[in-house]
C-alpha positions as CSV (number, residue, x, y, z in Angstrom):
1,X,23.6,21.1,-4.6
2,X,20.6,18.8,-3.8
3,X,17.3,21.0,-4.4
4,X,15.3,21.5,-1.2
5,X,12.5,19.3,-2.6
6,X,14.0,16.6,-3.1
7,X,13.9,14.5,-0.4
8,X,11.6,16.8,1.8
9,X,14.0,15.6,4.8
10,X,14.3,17.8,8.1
11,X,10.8,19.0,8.1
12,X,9.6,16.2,10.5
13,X,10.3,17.6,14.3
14,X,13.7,16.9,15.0
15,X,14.7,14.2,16.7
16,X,17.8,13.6,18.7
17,X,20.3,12.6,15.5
18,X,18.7,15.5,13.5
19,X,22.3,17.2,14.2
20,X,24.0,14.1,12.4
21,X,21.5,14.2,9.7
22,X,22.1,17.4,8.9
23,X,25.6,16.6,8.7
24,X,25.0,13.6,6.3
25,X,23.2,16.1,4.1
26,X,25.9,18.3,3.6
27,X,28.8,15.8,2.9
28,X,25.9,14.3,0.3
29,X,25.5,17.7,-1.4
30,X,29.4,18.3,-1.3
31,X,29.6,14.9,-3.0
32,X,31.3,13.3,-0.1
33,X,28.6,10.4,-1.1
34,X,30.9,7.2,0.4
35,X,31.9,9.3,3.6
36,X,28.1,9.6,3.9
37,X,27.2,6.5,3.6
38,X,29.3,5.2,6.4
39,X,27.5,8.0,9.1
40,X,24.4,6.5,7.4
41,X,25.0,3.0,8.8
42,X,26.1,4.3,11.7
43,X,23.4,6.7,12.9
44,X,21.1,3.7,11.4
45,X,22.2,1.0,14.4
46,X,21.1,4.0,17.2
47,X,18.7,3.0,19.6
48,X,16.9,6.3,19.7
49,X,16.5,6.2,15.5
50,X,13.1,7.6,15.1
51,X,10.7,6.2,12.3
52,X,10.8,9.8,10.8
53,X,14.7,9.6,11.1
54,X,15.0,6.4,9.4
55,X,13.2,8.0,6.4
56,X,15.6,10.6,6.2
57,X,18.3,8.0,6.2
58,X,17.1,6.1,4.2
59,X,16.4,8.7,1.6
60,X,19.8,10.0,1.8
61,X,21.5,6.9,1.2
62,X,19.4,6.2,-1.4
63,X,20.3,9.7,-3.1
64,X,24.1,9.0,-2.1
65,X,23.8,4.6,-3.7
66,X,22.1,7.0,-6.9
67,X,25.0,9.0,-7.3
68,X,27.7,6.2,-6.8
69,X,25.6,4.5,-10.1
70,X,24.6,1.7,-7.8
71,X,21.4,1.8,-9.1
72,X,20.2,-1.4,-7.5
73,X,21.2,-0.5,-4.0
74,X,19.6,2.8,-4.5
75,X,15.9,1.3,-5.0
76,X,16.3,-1.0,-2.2
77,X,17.0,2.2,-0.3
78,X,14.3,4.1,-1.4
79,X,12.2,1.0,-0.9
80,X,12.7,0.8,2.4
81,X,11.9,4.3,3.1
82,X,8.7,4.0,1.0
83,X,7.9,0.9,3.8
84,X,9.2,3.1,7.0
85,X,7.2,6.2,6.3
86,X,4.0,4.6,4.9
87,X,1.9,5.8,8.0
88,X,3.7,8.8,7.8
89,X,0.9,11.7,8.1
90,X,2.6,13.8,5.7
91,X,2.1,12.2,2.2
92,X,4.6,13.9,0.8
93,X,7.3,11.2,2.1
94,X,6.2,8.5,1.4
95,X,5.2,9.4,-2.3
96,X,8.6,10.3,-2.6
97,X,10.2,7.3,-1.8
98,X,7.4,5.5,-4.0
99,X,7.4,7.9,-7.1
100,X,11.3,7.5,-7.2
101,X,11.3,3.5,-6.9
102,X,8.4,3.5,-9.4
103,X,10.6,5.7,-11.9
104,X,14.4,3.8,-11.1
105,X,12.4,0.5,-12.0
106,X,10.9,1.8,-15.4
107,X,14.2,3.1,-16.4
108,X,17.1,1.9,-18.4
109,X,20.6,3.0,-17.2
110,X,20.3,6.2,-15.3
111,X,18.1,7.6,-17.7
112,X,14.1,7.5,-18.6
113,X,13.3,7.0,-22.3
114,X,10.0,8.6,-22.4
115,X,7.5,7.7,-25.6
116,X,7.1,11.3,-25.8
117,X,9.1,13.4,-27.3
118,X,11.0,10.3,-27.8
119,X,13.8,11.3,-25.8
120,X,16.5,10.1,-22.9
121,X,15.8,11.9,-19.5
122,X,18.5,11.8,-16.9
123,X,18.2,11.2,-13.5
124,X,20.4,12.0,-11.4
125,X,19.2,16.1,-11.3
126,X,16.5,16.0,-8.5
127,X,14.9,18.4,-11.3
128,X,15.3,16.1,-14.1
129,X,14.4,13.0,-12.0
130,X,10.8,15.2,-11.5
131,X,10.0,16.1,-15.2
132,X,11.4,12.0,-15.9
133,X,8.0,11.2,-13.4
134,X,5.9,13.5,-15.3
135,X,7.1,12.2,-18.5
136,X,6.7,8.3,-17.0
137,X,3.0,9.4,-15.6
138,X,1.9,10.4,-18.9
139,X,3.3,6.7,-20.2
140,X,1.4,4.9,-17.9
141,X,-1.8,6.8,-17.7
142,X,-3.2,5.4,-21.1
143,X,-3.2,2.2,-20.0
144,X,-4.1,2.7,-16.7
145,X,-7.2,4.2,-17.2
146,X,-8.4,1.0,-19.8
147,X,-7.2,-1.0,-16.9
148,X,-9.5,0.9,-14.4
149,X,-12.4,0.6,-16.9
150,X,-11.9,-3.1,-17.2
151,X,-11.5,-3.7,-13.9
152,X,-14.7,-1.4,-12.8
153,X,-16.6,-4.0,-14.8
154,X,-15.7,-7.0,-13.3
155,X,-17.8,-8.7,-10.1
156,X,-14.3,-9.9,-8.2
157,X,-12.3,-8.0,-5.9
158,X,-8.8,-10.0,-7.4
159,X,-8.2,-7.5,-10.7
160,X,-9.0,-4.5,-8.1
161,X,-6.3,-5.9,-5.7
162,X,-3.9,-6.0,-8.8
163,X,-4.4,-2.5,-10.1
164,X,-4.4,-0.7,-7.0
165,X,-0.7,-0.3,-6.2
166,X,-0.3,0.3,-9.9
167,X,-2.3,3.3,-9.6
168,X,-1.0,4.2,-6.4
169,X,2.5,4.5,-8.1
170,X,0.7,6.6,-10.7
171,X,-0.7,8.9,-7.9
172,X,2.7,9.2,-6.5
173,X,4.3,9.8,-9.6
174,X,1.7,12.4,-10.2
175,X,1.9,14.3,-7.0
176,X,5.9,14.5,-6.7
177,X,6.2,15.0,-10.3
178,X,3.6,18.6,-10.7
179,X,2.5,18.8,-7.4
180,X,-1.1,17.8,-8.2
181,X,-3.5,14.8,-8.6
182,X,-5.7,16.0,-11.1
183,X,-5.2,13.0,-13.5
184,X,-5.0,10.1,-11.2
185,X,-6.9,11.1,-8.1
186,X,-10.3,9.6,-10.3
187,X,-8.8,6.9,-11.0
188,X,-8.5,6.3,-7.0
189,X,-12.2,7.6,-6.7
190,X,-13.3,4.8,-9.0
191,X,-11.4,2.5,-7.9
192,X,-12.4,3.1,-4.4
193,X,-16.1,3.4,-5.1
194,X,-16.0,-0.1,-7.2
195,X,-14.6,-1.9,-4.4
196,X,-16.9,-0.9,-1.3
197,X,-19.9,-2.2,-3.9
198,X,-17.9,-5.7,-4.2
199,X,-16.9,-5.9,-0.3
200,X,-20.5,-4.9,0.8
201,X,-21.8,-7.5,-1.4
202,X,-19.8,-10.4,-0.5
203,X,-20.3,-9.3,3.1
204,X,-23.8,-10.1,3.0
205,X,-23.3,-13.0,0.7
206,X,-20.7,-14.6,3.7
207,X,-22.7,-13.3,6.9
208,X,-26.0,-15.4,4.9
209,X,-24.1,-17.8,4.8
210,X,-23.2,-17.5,8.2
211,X,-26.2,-17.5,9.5
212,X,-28.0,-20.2,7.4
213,X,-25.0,-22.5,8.8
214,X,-25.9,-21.1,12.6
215,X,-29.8,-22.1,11.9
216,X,-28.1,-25.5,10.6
217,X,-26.2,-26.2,13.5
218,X,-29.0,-25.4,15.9
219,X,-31.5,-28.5,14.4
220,X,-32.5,-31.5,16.2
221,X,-31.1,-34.9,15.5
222,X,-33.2,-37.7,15.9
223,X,-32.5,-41.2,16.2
224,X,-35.3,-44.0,16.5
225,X,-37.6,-41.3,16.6
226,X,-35.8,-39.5,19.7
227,X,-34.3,-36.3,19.9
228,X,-30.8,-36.9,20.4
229,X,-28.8,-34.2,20.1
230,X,-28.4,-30.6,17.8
231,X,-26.8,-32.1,14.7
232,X,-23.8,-29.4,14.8
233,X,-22.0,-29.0,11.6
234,X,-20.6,-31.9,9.0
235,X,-17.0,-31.8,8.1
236,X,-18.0,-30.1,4.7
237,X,-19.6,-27.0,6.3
238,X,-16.7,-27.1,9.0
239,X,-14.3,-26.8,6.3
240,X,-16.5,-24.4,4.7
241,X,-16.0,-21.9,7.4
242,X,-12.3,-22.2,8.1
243,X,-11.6,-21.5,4.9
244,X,-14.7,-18.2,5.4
245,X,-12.6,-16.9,7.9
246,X,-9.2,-16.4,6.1
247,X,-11.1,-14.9,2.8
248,X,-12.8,-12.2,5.3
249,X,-9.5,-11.1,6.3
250,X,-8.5,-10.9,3.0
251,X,-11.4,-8.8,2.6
252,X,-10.9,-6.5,5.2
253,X,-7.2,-5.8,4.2
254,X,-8.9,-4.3,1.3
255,X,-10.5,-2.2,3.2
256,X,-8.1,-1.3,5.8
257,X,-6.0,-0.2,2.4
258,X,-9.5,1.1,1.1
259,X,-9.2,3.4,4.1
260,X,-5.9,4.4,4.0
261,X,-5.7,5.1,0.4
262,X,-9.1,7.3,1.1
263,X,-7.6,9.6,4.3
264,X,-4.0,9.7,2.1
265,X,-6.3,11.6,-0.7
266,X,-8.6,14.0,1.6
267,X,-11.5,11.8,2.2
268,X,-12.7,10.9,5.8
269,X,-12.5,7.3,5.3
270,X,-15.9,7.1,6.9
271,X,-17.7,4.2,4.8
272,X,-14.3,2.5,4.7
273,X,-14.5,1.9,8.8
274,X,-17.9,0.7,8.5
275,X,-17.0,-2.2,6.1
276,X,-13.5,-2.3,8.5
277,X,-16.2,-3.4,11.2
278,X,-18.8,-5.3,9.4
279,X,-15.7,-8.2,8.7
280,X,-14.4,-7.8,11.9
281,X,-18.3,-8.6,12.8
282,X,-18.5,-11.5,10.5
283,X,-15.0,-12.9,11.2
284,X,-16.2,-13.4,14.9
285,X,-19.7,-14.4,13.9
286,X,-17.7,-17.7,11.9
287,X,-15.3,-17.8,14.5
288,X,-17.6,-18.2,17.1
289,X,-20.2,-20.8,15.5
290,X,-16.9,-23.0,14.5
291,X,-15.7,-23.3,18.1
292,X,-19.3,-23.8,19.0
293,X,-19.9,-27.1,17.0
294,X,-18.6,-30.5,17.1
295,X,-18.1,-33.0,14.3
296,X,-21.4,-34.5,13.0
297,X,-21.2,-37.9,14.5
């Protein structure tokens, strides 16, 4: 019989198909995994499928595609639930669905081959499938943290934007696996901390920029010794700014995830919406000033 904590499912408010869920549960944990998975499609195509509902669904067929060996299937599943529930205010779902993905994908087979003791751990046990993410957590963690350290020291958001899903699966894996964050939740902190210093500093790198191109556009033309007309913009520093405004909302999905990453482990995201605004600031500041100009002539 699936253990209660392994998919978490039914602890969301009910919804109108929590009857049928319920339902799917049981012929799941009586093995009836292919009956489920047809009430799975089914109850899927519903209008009235809430987003909370689809994560159960999808975890359950996931746990059912598991079962079958259809190993493939299974992550897709769980995948897809990660994606449905990532909003989701409890944490718990979502690093579910993520933690088993991360775990599926690192293993051979339907079993993890840990590095220490050295030995095969199966999977399809909701209990063994937890000490298998504790055993995978304590893989990844060396070289996690000398990624985090080399990534700390660099002066570019890219390596940061690299490692942080990484160590998001290592948080995940963490909190499913023991129930705490002891050993990765720092590795978020600095992580974190690292990347509001970049983002404020290329903030006020771009919005100079910004404004030494407004002071530009503003000058005086003169021709024959007569004012003629503001000299606008060349084509250069045109292009210069379209290409501004796509990079600052590149920034600013880093800190949209920045912020969500930060409320998902306690904090209250504060200095996270204050970069959030300053690039929506200097998005409209370069929006602005390029529909303002006109080619130089």
């Amino acid at each position: 019989m699936l253990a209660a904590a392994l998919i978490l499912i039914l602890l969301a408010e009910p919804g109108p198909n929590a009857v049928a869920i319920a339902d799917i549960q049981h012929q799941i944990e009586s093995r009836q995994y292919r009956a489920g998975l047809l009430q799975i499609a089914k109850v899927l195509k519903a209008d009235n499928v809430t987003t909370a509902e689809r994560y159960d669904l999808l975890m359950l067929r996931g746990e059912a595609l598991l079962q079958l060996r259809q190993k493939p299937a299974a992550i897709a599943a769980f995948d897809e639930a990660a994606v449905v529930s990532r909003n989701d205010e409890d944490f718990s779902r979502p690093a579910l669905a993520r933690a088993t993905v991360t775990l599926l994908r690192q293993s051979q087979g339907m079993s993890y081959r840990s590095k220490e003791p050295g030995r095969d751990i199966p999977l399809l046990k909701p209990e063994d499938r937890r000490r298998a993410m504790t055993a995978l957590l304590a893989d990844l963690l060396p070289g996690a943290r000398k990624q985090v350290e080399q990534a700390t020291r660099g002066r570019t958001l890219v390596p940061i934007e690299k490692l942080i899903p990484e160590i998001g699966d290592a948080y995940c894996l963490e909190l499913i696996g023991t129930g705490k964050t002891e050993q990765t939740l720092p590795l978020v902190q600095q992580l974190g901390r690292h990347a509001r210093g970049l983002i404020e500093g290329e903030l006020a790198r771009l919005n100079l920029r910004i404004s030494q191109l407004t002071e530009a556009s503003t000058d005086l033309a003169w021709v024959d010794g007569d004012i003629l007309y503001k000299r606008g913009l060349t084509s250069p520093e045109q292009n210069e700014l379209r290409e501004m405004i796509p990079y600052l909302r590149r920034i600013q999905l880093v800190a949209r995830d920045g912020r969500r990453i930060n409320l998902r482990v306690g904090g209250d995201g504060e200095n996270w919406d204050r970069l959030i605004a300053d690039c929506d600031e200097s998005i409209a500041r370069a929006e602005s000033l390029l529909a303002s100009v006109s080619p130089q002539r």
